[in-house]
N, C-alpha and C positions, 0 to 999 in steps of 0.2 A: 472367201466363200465361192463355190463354183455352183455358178448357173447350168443349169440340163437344157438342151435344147431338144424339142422333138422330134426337128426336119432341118434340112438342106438351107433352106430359104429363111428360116432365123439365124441360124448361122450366117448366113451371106450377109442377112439384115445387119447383125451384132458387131460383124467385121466392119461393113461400112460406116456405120458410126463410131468403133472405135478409128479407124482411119482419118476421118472428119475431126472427130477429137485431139487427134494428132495434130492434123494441119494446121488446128485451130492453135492450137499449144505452141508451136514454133514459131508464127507468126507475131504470137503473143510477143518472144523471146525476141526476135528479132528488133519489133520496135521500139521495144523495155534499150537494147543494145545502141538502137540510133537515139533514143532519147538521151542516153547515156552517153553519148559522144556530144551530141552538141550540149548539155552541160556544162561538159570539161573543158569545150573549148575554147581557144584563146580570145574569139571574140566575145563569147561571150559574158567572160572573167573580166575582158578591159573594157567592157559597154558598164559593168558593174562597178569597175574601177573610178571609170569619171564618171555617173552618176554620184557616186560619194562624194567624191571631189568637190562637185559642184555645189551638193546638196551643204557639205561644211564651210566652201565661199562664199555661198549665200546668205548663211547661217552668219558668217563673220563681219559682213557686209551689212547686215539687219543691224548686226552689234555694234560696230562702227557708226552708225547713223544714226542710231537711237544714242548714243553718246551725247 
């Protein structure tokens, strides 16, 4: 749908805000991309690796004592 504009200075208006909406949009992208690295990463895979670990020693330990 295209918007009419009547002067100069809506147009300028309409520019800057899509501009803004730009910046905002890429920023957006950006930290979507760093959240998305430190996901992946290795620390954070093996902080999840020995949380399990732990959490089924303990779990076996419970079971051992309660024996």
């Amino acid at each position: 749908m295209k918007k009419s504009y009547r002067n100069q200075k809506e147009i300028a208006k309409e520019l800057k805000k899509l501009k803004l909406q730009r910046k905002i949009a890429f920023e957006e992208i950006k930290l979507i991309k760093y959240e998305f690295k430190e996901n992946i990463s290795i620390n954070n895979w093996m902080t999840t690796v020995v949380k399990t670990i732990t959490r089924l020693g303990m779990y076996n330990l419970a079971k051992k004592l309660v024996r």
